[in-house]
KOLBA-88835 format. One record per residue: x, y, z of N, C-alpha, C in turn. Coordinates in pm, whole numbers, plus 32768, in hexadecimal, padded with zeros to 4 digits. Example, Ala and Ser with C-alpha at 12.3 -4.5 7.8 and 13.67 -1.06 7.14 Angstrom:
BEGIN
85277DC7830C84CE7E3E830C85287EB6830C/85057F1F82C485577F9682CA850A80038313/
END
This chain:
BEGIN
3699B80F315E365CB7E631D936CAB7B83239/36C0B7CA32D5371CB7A8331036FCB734336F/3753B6F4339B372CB69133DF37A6B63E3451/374AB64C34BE37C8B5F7351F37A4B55E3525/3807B52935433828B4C735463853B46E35EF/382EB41F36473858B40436CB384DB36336B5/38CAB3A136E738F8B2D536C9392DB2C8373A/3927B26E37B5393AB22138413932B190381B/399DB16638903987B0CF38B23919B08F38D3/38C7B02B3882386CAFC738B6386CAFBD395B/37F0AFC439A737C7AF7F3A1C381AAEF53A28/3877AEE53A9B38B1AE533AA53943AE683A81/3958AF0D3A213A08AED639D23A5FAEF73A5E/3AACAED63A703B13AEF73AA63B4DAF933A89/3B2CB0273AD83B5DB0713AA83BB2B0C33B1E/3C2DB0893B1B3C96B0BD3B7B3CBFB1553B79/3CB9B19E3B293C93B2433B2A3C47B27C3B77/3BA0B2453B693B2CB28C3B953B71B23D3C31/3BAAB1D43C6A3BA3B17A3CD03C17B2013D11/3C85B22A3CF33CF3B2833D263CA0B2F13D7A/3C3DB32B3CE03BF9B3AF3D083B92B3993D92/3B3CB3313D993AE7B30A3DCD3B41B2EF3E62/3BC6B2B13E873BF1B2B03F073C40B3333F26/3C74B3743EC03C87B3E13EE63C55B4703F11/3BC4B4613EE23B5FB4B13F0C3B0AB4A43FB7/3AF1B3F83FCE3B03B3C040493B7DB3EF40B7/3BD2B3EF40903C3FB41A40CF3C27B4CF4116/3C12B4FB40963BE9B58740A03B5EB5AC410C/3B1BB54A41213AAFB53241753A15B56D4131/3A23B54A409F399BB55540783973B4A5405C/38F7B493407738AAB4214071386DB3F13FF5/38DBB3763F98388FB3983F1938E4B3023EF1/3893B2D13EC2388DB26B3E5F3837B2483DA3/3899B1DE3D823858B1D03CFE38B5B2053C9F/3911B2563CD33983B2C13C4F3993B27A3BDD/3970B2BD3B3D3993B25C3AD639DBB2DA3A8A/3A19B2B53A403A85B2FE39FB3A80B3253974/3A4CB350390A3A29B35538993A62B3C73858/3A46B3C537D93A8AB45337833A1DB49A3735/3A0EB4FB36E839C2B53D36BE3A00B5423633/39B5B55835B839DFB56D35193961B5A734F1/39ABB64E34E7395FB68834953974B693340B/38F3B6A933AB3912B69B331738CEB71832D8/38DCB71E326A3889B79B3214386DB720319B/37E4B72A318B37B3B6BA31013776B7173078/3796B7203026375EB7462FA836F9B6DF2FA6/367AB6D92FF03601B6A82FE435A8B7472FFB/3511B7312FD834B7B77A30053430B7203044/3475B66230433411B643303C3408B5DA30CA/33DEB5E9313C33FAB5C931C033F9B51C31C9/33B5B4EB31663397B44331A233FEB429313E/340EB43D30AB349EB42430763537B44730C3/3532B4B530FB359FB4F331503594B48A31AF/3535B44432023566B3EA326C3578B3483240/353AB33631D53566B2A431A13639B295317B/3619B323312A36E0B2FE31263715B3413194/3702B35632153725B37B32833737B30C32CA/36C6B2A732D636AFB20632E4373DB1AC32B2/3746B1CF323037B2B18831E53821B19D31F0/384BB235321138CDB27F322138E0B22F32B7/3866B211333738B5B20A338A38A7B1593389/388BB10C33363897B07C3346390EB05732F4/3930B07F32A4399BB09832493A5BB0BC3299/3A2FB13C32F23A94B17D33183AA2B1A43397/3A5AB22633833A62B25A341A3A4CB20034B2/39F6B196349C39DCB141350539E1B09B3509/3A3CB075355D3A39AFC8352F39ABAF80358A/3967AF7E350638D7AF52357938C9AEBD35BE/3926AE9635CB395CAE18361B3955AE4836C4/3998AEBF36C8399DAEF3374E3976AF7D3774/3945AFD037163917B06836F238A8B03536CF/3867B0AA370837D5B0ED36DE37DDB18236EA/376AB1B7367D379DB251367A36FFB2583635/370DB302365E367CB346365D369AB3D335F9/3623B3DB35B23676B422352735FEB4B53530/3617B52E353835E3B585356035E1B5F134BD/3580B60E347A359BB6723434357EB70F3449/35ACB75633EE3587B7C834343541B81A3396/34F0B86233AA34B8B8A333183478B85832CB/3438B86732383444B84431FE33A4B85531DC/3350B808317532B0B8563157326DB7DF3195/
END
């Protein structure tokens, strides 16, 4: 089963990346606020079983992929019965 993974900065963090993109796009003269900056992690799971596949998806990203102090992330699967 496959599954993405989107992990962004919490509402409130300080994210000076999305802040670059966001005045540099202004600059460019499109009208746009809010820019947040995040990464994507795709996986392949030897599951077949979708609510098990997202509980250790849960864990993989409280564990690792995301420091949930200042991350929040939205966990997308793809396939599966």
């Amino acid at each position: 089963m496959r599954a993405t993974v989107l992990v962004r900065p919490k509402q409130g963090i300080l994210d000076p990346q999305a802040q670059a993109v966001e005045n540099s796009l202004r600059q460019l003269g499109y009208a746009v606020h809010g820019a947040r900056i995040g990464r994507v992690v795709d996986l392949e799971l030897e599951s077949d079983d979708p609510a098990g596949a997202r509980v250790q998806l849960q864990e993989m990203c409280d564990r690792l992929l995301a420091n949930p102090l200042i991350e929040s992330y939205e966990i997308e699967l793809h396939g599966g019965t």
